[in-house]
N, C-alpha and C positions, 0 to 999 in steps of 0.2 A: 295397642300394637297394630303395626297396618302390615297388610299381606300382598304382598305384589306378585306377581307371576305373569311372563309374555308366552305362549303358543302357537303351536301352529293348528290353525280349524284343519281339521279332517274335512278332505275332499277340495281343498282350494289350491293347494301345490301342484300339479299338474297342466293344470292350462294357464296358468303364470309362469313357469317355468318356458313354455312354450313362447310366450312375449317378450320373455328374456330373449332368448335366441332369435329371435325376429326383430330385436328393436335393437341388440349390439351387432350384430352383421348385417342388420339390414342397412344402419345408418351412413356408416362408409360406403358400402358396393350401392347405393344410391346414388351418394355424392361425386364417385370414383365416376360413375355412368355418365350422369347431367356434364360434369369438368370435361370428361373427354368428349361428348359431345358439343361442348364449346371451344374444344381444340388448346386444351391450354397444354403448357409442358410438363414434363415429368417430373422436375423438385415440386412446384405447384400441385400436381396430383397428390403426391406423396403428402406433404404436407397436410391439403386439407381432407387424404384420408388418416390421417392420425387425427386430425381435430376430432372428426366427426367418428371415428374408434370412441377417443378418450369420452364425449359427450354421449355415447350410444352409452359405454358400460355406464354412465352417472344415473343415464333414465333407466337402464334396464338394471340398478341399486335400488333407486326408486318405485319400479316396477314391482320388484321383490319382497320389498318391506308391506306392502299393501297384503299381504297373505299374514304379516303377522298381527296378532291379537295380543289383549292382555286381560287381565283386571285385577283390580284394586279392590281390598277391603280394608274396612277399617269397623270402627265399634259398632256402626249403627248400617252400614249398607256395603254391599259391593254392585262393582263398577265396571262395565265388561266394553269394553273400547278396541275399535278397530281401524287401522287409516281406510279414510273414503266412506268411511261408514259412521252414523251415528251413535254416540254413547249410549248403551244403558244402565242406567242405576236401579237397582233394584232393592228397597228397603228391608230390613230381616224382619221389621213390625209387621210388613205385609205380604212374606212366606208360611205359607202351609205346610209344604212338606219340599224336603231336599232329599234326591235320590240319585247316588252313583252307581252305574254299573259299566265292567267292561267287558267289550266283546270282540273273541278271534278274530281277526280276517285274514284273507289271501288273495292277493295280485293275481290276474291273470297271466299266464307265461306260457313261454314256448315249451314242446314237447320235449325238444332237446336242452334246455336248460334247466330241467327236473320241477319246473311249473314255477310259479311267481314265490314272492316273498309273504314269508308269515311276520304279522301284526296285530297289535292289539292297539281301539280305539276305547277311549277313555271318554264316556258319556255324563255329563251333569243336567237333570232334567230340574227346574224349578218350578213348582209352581204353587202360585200366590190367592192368596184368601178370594180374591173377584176372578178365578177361574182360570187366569192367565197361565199356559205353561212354558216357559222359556225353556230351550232343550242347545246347549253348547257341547261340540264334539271335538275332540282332538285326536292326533297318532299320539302313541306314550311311545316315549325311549326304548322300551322293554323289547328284548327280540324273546320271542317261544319256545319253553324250553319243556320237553315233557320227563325230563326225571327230576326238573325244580317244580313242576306242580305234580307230580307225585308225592314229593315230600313235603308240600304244604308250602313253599316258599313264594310260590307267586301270588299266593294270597299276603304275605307281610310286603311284597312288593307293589301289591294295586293301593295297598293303603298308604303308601308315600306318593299315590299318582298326586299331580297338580290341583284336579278337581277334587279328590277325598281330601287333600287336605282343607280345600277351599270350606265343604262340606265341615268336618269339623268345627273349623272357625266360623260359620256361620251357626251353628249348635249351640258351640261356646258363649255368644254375644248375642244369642237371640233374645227378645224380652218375652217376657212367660207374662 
């Protein structure tokens, strides 16, 4: 059985979000600038700022995807892949110990808007027999809720996170 899952890293959304908006409004009111600087006319204008609209949002799609992750397991390793970045594969022969934990967080916010958002980051820490520890973070789905961890239920909720299930299945397919 192979286990695939895509994420988003905790901590990488924010200033890509940012290049988004700098590289789709940047690309037209560029091109709009340089055109009318060349004196050309207004269908012309028009025109090649939609081109360069429709080509801003293509890069700034592009832009975007580069925040997402994945990985891959299957019977004998999983596979932690990101655009721009190099794969790792990490064999289960050559893990020691796998540990997930998650932990609250909160946004910074304004006074007036009763403070930032609560969150929880879903942490998988690996590490392997020659000392290596791989530590991969993600935001979970989950918003915070204090009368479902009163009753116990955001515990039956971490253990369907993406990394405890990852954990499992490497448990399951490890060689003893």
């Amino acid at each position: 059985m192979e286990l695939r899952e895509s994420y988003i890293p905790y901590g990488t959304s924010r200033p890509i979000c940012l290049w988004i908006v700098v590289v789709v409004l940047g690309c037209p009111f560029l091109s709009l600038a340089l055109m009318s600087m060349a004196g050309k006319s207004a269908p012309t204008l028009l025109t090649v700022f939609f081109i360069s609209y429709v080509v801003g949002i293509l890069i700034g799609k592009k832009i975007d995807r580069c925040k997402d992750a994945a990985y891959t397991a299957d019977k004998y390793s999983v596979t932690f892949s990101q655009i721009y970045k190099k794969s790792e594969t990490i064999y289960f022969s050559d893990i020691d110990t796998v540990t997930v934990y998650n932990q609250r967080k909160r946004t910074k916010g304004s006074y007036r808007s009763g403070g930032g958002r609560s969150f929880y980051v879903e942490t998988l820490v690996i590490l392997t027999l020659d000392g290596e520890e791989h530590i991969y973070k993600m935001e979970m789905d989950l918003k915070p809720n204090a009368r479902m961890e009163a009753m116990g239920i955001m515990d039956k909720m971490f253990e369907m996170g993406k990394f405890s299930v990852l954990k499992k299945h490497i448990e399951a397919n490890e060689v003893l």
